[in-house]
N, C-alpha and C positions, 0 to 999 in steps of 0.2 A: 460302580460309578467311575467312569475316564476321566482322566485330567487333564484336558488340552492347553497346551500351553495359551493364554492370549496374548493378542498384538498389545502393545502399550497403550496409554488414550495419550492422544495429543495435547498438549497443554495449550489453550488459550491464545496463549502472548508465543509470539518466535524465541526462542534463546538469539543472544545478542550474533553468533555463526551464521543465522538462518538469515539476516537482512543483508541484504547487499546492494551496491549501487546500478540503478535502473529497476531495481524489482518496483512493480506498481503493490501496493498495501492500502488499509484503510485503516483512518484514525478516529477510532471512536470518540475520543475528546470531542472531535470535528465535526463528525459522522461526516466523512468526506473521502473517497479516495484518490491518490494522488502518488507522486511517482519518485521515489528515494536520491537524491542528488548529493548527500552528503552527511558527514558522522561528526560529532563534536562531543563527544565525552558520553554522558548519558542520553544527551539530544542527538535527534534525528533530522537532518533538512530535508523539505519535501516541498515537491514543486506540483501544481495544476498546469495544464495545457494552456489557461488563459490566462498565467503569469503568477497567480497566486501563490503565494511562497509563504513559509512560516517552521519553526521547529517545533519539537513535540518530543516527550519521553518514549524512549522505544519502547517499553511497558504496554503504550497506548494501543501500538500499533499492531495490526493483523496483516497475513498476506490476505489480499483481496482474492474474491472470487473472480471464478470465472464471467459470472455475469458483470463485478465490479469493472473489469478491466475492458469488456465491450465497450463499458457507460463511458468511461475514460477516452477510448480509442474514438467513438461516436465526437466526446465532445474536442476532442483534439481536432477533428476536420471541423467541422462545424465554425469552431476558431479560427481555422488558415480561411476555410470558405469565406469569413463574413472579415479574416482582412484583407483579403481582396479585393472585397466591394461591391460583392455580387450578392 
């Protein structure tokens, strides 16, 4: 029988090092993703493309997938597109 060492499993929740400002995440609280703007003790501000704002425990939060951050990026034009007026 070999012993191979394993990789770690990743935990869940980011350690508090892992969030940084502009990282896109998603907050299960919310089931929402949205885009890290700011740190306030154990809260996290996070902002949507269409203004929506709110804090939440970093606990909550996840880095978003890759498909997350398309949905984001989709709806951030979608926003500019429709204040234009077209």
């Amino acid at each position: 029988m070999s012993t191979s060492p394993r990789a770690p499993l990743r935990a869940s929740r980011p350690a508090p090092g892992e969030l940084r400002l502009g990282m896109v995440v998603f907050d299960r609280q919310c089931d929402l993703a949205a885009e890290i703007v700011g740190f306030a003790g154990p809260m996290v501000r996070v902002v949507r493309p269409t203004g929506l704002h709110w804090q939440t425990h970093r606990v909550s939060l996840r880095p978003a997938t890759p498909y997350e951050e398309r949905q984001l990026a989709a709806l951030a034009a979608l926003h500019r597109t429709r204040l234009k007026g077209r």
